[in-house]
DOLOTOR-57066 format. One record per residue (C-alpha): residue number from 1; x, y, z. Coordinates in nm, 3 decimals. Example, Ala and Ser with C-alpha at 12.3 -4.5 7.8 and 13.67 -1.06 7.14 Angstrom:
2
+-----+---------+---------+---------+
: seq :      xx :      yy :      zz :
+-----+---------+---------+---------+
:   1 :   1.230 :  -0.450 :   0.780 :
:   2 :   1.367 :  -0.106 :   0.714 :
+-----+---------+---------+---------+
***
This chain:
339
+-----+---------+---------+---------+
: seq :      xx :      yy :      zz :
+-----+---------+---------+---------+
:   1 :   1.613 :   1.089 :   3.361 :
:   2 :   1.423 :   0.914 :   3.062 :
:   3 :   1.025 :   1.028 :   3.098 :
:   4 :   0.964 :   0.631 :   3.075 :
:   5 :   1.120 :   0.641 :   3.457 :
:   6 :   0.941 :   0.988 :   3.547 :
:   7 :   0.600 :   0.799 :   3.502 :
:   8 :   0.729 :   0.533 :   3.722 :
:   9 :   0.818 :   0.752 :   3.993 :
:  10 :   0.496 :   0.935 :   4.040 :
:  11 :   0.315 :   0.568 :   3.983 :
:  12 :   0.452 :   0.408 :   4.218 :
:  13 :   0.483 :   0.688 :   4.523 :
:  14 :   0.220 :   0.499 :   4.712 :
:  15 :   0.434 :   0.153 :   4.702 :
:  16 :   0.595 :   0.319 :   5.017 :
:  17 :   0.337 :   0.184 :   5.244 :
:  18 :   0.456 :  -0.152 :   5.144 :
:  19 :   0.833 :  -0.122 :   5.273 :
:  20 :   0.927 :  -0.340 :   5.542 :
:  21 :   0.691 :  -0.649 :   5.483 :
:  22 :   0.897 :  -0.918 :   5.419 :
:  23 :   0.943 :  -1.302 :   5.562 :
:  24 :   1.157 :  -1.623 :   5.534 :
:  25 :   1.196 :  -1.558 :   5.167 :
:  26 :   1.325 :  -1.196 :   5.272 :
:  27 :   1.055 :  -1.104 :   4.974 :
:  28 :   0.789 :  -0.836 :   4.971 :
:  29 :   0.597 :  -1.042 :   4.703 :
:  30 :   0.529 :  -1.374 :   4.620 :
:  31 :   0.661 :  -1.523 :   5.011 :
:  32 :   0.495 :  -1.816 :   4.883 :
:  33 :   0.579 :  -2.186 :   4.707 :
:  34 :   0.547 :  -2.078 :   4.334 :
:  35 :   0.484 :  -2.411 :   4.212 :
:  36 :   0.143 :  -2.431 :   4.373 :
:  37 :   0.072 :  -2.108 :   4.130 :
:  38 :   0.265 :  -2.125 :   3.844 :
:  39 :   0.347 :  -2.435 :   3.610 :
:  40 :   0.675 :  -2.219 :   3.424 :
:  41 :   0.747 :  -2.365 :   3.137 :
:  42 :   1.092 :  -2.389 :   2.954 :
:  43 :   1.284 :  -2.059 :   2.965 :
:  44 :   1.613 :  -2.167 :   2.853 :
:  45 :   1.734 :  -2.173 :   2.468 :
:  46 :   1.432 :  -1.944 :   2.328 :
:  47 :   1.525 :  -1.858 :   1.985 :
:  48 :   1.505 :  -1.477 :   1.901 :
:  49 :   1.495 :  -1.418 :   1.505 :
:  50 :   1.528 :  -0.989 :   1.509 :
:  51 :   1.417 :  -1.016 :   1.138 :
:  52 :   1.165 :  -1.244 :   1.178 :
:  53 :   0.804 :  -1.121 :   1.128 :
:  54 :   0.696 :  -1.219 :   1.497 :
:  55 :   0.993 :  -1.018 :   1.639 :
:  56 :   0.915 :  -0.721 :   1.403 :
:  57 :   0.563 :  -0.777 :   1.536 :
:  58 :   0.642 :  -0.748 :   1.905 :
:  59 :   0.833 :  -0.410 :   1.823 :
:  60 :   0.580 :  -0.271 :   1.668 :
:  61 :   0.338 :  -0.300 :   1.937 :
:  62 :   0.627 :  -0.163 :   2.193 :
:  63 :   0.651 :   0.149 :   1.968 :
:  64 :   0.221 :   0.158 :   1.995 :
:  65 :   0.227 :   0.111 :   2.339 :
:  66 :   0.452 :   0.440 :   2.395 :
:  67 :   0.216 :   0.662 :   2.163 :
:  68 :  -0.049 :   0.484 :   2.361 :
:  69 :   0.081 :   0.554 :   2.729 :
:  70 :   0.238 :   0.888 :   2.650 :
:  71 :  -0.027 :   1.035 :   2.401 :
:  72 :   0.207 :   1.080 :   2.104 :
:  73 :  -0.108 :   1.112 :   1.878 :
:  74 :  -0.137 :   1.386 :   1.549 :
:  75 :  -0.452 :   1.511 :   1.652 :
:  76 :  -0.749 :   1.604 :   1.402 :
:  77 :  -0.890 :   1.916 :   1.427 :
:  78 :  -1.102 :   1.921 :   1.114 :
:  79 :  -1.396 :   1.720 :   0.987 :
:  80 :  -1.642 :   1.518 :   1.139 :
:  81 :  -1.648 :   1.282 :   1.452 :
:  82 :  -1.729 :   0.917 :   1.334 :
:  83 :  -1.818 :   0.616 :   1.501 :
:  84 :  -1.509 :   0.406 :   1.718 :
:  85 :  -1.289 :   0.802 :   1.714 :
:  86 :  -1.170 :   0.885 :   2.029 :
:  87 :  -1.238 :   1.210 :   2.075 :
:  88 :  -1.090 :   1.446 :   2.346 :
:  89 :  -1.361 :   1.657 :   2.495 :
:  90 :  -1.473 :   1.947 :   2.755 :
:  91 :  -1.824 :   1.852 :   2.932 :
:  92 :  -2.063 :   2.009 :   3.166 :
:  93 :  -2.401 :   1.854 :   3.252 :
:  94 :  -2.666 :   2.035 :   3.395 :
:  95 :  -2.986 :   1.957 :   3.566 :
:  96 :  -3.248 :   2.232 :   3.574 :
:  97 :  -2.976 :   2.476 :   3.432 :
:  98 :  -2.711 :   2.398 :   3.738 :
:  99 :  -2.428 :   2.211 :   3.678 :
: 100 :  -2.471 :   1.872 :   3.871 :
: 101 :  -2.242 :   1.655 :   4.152 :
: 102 :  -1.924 :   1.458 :   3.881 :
: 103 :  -2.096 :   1.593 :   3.524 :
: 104 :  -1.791 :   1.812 :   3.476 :
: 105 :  -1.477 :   1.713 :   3.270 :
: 106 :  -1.191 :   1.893 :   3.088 :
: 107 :  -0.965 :   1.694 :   2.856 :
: 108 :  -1.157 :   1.385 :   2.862 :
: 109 :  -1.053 :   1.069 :   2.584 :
: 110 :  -1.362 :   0.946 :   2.486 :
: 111 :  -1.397 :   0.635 :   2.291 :
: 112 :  -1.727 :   0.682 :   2.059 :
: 113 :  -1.928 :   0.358 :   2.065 :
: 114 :  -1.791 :   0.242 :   2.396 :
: 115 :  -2.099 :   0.295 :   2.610 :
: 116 :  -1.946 :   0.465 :   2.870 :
: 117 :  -2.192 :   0.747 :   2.917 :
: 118 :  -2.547 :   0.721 :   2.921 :
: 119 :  -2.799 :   0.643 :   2.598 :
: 120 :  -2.725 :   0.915 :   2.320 :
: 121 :  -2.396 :   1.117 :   2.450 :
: 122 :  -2.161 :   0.931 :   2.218 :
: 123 :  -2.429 :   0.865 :   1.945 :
: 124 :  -2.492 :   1.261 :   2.004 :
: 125 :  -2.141 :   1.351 :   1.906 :
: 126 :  -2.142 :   1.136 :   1.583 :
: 127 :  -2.134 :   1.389 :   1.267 :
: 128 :  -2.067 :   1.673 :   1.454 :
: 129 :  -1.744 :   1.916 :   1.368 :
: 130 :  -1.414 :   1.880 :   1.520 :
: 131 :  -1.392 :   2.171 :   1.719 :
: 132 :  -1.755 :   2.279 :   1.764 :
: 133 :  -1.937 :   2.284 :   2.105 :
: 134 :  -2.274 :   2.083 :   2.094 :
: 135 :  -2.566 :   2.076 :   2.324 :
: 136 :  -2.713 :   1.703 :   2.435 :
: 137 :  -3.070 :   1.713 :   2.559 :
: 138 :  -3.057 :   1.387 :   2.726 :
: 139 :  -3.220 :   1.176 :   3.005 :
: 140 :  -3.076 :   0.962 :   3.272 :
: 141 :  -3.164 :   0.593 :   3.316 :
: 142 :  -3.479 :   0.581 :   3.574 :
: 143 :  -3.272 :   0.264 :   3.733 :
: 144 :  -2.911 :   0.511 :   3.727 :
: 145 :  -2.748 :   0.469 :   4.088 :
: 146 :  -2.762 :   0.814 :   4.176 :
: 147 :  -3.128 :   0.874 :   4.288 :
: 148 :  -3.099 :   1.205 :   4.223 :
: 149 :  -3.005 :   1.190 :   3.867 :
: 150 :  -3.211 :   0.887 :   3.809 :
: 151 :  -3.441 :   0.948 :   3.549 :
: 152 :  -3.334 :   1.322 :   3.543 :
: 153 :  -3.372 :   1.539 :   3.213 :
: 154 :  -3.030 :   1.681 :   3.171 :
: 155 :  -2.797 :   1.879 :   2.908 :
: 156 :  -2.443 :   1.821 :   2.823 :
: 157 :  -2.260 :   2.096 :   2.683 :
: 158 :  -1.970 :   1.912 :   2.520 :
: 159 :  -1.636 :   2.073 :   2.380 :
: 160 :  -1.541 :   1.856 :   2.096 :
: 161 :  -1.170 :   1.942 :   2.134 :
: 162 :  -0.999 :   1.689 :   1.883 :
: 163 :  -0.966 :   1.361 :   1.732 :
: 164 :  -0.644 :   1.111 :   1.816 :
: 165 :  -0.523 :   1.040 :   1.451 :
: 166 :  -0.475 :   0.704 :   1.362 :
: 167 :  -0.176 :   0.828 :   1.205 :
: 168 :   0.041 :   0.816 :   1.483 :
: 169 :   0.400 :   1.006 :   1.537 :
: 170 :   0.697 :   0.824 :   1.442 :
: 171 :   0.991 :   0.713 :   1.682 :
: 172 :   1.145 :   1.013 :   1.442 :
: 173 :   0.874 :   1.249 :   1.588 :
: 174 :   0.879 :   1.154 :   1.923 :
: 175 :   1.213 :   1.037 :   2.086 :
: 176 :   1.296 :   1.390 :   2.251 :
: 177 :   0.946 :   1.400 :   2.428 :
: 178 :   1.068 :   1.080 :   2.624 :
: 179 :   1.424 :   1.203 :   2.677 :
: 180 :   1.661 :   1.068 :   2.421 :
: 181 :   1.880 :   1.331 :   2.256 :
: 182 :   1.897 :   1.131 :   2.003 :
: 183 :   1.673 :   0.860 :   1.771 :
: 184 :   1.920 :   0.637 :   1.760 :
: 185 :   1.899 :   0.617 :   2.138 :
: 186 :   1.546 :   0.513 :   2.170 :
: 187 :   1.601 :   0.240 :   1.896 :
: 188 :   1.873 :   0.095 :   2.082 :
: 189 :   1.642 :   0.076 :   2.397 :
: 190 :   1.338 :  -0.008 :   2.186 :
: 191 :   1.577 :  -0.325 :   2.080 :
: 192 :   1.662 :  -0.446 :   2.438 :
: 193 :   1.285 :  -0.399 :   2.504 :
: 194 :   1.155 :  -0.650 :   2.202 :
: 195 :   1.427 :  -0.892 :   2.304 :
: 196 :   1.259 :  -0.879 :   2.675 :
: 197 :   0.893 :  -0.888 :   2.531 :
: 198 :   0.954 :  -1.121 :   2.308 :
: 199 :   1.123 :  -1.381 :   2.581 :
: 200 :   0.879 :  -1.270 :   2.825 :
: 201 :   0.593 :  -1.364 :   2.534 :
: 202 :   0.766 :  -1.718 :   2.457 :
: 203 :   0.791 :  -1.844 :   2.853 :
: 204 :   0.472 :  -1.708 :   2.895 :
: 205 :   0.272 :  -1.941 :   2.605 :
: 206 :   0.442 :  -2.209 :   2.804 :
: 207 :   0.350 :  -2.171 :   3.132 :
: 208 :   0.057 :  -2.207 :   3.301 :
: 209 :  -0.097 :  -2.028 :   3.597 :
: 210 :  -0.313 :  -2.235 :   3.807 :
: 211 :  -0.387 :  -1.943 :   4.079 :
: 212 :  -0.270 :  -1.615 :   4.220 :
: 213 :  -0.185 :  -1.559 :   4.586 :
: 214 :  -0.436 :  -1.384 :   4.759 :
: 215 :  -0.213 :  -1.207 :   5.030 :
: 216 :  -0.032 :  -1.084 :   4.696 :
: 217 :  -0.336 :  -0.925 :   4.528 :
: 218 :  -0.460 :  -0.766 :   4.877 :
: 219 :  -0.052 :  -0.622 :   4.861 :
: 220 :  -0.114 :  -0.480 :   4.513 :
: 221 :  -0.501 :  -0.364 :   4.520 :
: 222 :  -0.422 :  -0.054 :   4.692 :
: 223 :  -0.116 :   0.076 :   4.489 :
: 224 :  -0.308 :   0.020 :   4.143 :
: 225 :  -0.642 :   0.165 :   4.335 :
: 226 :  -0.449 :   0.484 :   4.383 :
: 227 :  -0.270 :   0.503 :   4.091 :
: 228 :  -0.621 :   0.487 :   3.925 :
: 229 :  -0.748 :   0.780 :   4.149 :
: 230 :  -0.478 :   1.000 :   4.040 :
: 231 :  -0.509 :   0.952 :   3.707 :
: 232 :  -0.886 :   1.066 :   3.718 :
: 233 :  -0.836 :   1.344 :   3.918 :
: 234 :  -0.519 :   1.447 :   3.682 :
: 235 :  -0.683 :   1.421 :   3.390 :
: 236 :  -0.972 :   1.479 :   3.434 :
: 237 :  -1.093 :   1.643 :   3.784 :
: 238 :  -1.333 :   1.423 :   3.935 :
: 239 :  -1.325 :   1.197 :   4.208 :
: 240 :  -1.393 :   0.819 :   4.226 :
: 241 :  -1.744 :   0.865 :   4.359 :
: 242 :  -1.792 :   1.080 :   4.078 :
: 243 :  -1.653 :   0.819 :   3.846 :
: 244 :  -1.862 :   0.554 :   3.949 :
: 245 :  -2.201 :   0.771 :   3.950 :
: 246 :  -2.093 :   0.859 :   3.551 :
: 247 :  -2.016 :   0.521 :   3.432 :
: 248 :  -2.284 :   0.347 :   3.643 :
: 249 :  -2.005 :   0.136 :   3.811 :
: 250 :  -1.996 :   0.033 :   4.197 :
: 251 :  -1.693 :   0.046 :   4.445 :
: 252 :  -1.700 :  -0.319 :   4.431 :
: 253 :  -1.764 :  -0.369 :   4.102 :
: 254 :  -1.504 :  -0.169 :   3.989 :
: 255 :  -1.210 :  -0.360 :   4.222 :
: 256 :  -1.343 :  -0.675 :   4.008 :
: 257 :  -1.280 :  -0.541 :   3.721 :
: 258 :  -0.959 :  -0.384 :   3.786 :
: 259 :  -0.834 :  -0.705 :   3.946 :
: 260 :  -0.890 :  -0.885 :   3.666 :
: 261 :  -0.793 :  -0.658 :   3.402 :
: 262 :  -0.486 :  -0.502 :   3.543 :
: 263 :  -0.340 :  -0.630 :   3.864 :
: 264 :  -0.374 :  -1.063 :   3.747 :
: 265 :  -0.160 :  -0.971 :   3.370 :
: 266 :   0.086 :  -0.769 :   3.582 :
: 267 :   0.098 :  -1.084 :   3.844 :
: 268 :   0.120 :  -1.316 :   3.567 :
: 269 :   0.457 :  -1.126 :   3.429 :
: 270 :   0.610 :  -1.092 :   3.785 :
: 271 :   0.514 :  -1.506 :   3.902 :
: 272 :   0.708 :  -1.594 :   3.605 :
: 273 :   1.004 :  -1.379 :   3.729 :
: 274 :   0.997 :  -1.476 :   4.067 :
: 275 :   0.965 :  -1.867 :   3.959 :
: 276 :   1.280 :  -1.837 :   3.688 :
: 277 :   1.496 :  -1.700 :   4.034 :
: 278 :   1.353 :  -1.977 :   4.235 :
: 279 :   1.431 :  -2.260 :   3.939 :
: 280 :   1.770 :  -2.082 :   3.933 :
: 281 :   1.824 :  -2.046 :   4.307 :
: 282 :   1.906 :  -1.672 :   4.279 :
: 283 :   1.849 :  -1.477 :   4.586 :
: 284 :   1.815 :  -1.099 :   4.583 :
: 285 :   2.047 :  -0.938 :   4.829 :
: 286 :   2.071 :  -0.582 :   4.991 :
: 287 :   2.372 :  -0.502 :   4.791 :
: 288 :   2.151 :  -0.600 :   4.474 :
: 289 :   1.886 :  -0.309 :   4.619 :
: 290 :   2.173 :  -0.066 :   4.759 :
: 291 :   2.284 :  -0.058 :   4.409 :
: 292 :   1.936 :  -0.006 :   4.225 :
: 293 :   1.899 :   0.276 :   4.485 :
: 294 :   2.208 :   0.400 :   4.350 :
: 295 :   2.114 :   0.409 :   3.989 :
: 296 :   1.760 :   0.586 :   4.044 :
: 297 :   1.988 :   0.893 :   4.221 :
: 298 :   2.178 :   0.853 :   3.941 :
: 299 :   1.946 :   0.871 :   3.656 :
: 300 :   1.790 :   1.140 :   3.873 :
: 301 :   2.046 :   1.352 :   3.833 :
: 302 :   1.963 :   1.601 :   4.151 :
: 303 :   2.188 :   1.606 :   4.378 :
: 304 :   2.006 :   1.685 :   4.645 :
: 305 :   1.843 :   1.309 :   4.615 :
: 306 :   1.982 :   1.040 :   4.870 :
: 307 :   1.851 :   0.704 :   4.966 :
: 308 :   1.625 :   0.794 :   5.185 :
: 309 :   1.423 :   1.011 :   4.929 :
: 310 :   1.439 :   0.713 :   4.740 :
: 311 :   1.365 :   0.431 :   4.976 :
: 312 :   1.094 :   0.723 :   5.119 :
: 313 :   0.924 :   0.806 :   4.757 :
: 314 :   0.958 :   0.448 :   4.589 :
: 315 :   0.968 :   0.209 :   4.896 :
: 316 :   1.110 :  -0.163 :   4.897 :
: 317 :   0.844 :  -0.327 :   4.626 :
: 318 :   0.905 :  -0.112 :   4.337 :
: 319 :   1.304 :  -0.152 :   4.437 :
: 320 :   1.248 :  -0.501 :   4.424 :
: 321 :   1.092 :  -0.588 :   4.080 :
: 322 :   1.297 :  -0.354 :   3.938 :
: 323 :   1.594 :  -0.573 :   4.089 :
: 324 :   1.337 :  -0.897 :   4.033 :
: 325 :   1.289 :  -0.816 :   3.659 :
: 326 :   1.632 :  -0.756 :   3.545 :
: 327 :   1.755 :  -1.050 :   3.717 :
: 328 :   1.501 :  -1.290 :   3.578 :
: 329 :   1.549 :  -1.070 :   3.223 :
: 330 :   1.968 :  -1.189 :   3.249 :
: 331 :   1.892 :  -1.528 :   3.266 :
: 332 :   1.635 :  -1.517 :   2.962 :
: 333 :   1.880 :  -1.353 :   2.744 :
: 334 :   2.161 :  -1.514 :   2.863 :
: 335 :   1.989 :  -1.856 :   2.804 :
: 336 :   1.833 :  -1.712 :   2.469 :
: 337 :   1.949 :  -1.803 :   2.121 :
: 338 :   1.960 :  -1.441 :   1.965 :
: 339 :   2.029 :  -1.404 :   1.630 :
+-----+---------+---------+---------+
***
């Protein structure tokens, strides 16, 4: 199985809660009249120019977006950390000499600039040598939101592992790292995922979304909620409460922002999906999800996988945009003047 469909599998294990909700549209999402949400514009006869400089454009950003999501970076390991590097970094705070409640990170991708520690951690890096360990002598906020670090003298002991290169790896460099044998393999499916993007990108500029469902966003909060928890305690070993206590954040600030910045795009992608299917009258049936079920064993390639591993691990919504997607992605192309 391609890595691109490994990440999707352990995203999406939580999507199982979601099986079985479904109602006159047979749907798990979007059960409602689209048109009150979405205004789609015209998806039919999109011209697609695969020389053209937008098209070239598009790719290009496909191609980022792997080195982005997989960390294909060269990483620097000599000179000096500079304002806006991301640096990858070890950390241990202590208060008093003891380490201290979330101030404890391996491996962490740290943007320099981006104010996402406290006054003069990322400043405090700035100059320093790749590789070296520095000590921050540094003082909490008196207003921080954990009383007992508020206002708190404190010292950072901070790894300075690396810095992500803006000289990225090449398709040439990385292809086998996502599971094609060979380059020409992930060009091919970079292709058919421009040609997707770039549709996607053209209905999208002529649409317009008045709203999103409510009942839809209280569906998807807890999947992307989780999804986030996993990925800080993956990477880097703290907890949410310990999250929110190092970037100053609250529980309910945080679902704001996360709503906003991750679950309304993704809605705005899949309402556009949903509404071609509706213009087009296109229903999606079981044998539709029997075989998508099918495929996933298939791409699996364990044998000891059967449906009920899958419907168990993936559940009914991820099943269904995949089915959703492709669907709405046939009549695009289909429709599409590609050249």
């Amino acid at each position: 199985m391609k890595r691109v469909l490994s990440l999707f599998l352990v995203m999406v294990l939580i999507l199982s809660l979601f099986a079985g909700c479904s109602d006159d549209k047979g749907r798990v999402l979007y059960n409602v009249d689209l048109d009150d949400y979405i205004e789609l514009g015209e998806y039919k006869g999109i011209k697609v120019d695969k020389t053209s400089d937008e098209f070239l454009k598009v790719r290009d950003s496909i191609i980022s977006y792997d080195v982005e999501l997989y960390g294909l970076y060269n990483h620097k390991t000599s000179g000096k950390v500079k304002d806006g590097d991301t640096v990858n970094i070890d950390y241990v705070g202590k208060k008093d000499g003891v380490a201290f409640e979330g101030g404890t990170a391996s491996g962490y991708d740290l943007e320099i600039g981006s104010g996402t520690f406290i006054d003069g951690f990322e400043s405090g890096l700035i100059g320093k040598k790749i590789g070296s360990t520095v000590d921050l002598n540094l003082k909490f906020p008196d207003n921080y939101g954990n009383a007992e670090l508020a206002g708190a003298k404190v010292v950072f002991t901070v790894k300075i592992n690396y810095v992500k290169s803006t000289d990225t790896k090449t398709p040439e460099e990385f292809y086998k790292s996502l599971g094609y044998s060979k380059v020409e393999e992930y060009y091919e499916n970079l292709e058919e995922r421009t040609v997707e993007e770039f549709l996607q990108q053209a209905v999208i500029e002529k649409s317009k979304i008045l709203d999103y469902p409510q009942e839809d966003i209280d569906l998807m909060y807890p999947y992307y909620y989780q999804n986030y928890v996993y990925s800080i305690q993956n990477n880097y070993g703290i907890t949410m409460e310990q999250f929110y206590s190092q970037t100053g954040q609250t529980e309910s600030g945080f679902k704001t922002t996360l709503i906003a910045s991750d679950i309304k795009p993704a809605m705005q992608q899949q309402m556009i999906w949903y509404a071609v299917l509706d213009k087009e009258e296109i229903e999606i049936t079981k044998e539709d999800t029997e075989a998508k079920i099918k495929e996933i064993i298939a791409q699996n390639g364990d044998s000891s996988v059967d449906r009920a591993d899958v419907i168990e691990n993936l559940g009914e919504y991820y099943i269904e945009i995949l089915v959703v997607s492709e669907k709405a992605f046939d009549v695009l192309k289909s429709n599409a003047k590609i050249k």
